[in-house]
C-alpha positions, 0 to 999 in steps of 0.5 A: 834938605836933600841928601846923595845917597849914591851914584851907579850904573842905570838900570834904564835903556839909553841912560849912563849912571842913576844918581838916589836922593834921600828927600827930607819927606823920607822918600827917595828921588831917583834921577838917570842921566848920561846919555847911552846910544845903541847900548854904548855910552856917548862920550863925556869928559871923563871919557874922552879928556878932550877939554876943548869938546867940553867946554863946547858942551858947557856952553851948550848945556849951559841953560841947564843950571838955569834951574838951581836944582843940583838933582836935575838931571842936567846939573848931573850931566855938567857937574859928574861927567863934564866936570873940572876932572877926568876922574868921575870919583873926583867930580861926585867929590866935588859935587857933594861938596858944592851942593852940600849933599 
């Protein structure tokens, strides 16, 4: 079982947030999503609040949890920053809560 041992800013150039997973091995898995251009931050739900530009990112994403692994970078993306609420804290909550981590 896999565990979300946090969610911050990345370090990593052209990404948003990093997310850190404590793997049952004891290792750690380290996984940077949201996309970032020229330095800034592209926009996302949490951003902008627009729900029709959601759901048009929802239907394009949407081959991204065809891979039933809520540590992939894809799953973050649609889950934490185009999730069912504007606020980030909420949709981590969430998260944690559907994937059980």
């Amino acid at each position: 079982m896999v565990k979300l041992q946090s969610i911050s800013e990345s370090d990593k150039p052209g990404k948003k947030l990093k997310a850190v997973f404590l793997q049952d091995t004891g290792r750690t898995k380290t996984v940077h999503f949201g996309a970032k251009k020229n330095g800034k931050p592209m926009d996302d739900y949490t951003i902008t609040h627009d729900k029709e530009q959601r759901e048009r990112y929802r239907q394009r994403h949407a081959k991204d949890l065809q891979t039933d692994d809520p540590t992939r970078a894809g799953y973050l993306s649609m889950e934490i920053l185009w999730g069912s609420s504007t606020s980030r804290a909420a949709n981590i909550a969430a998260y944690k809560r559907k994937h059980g981590l």
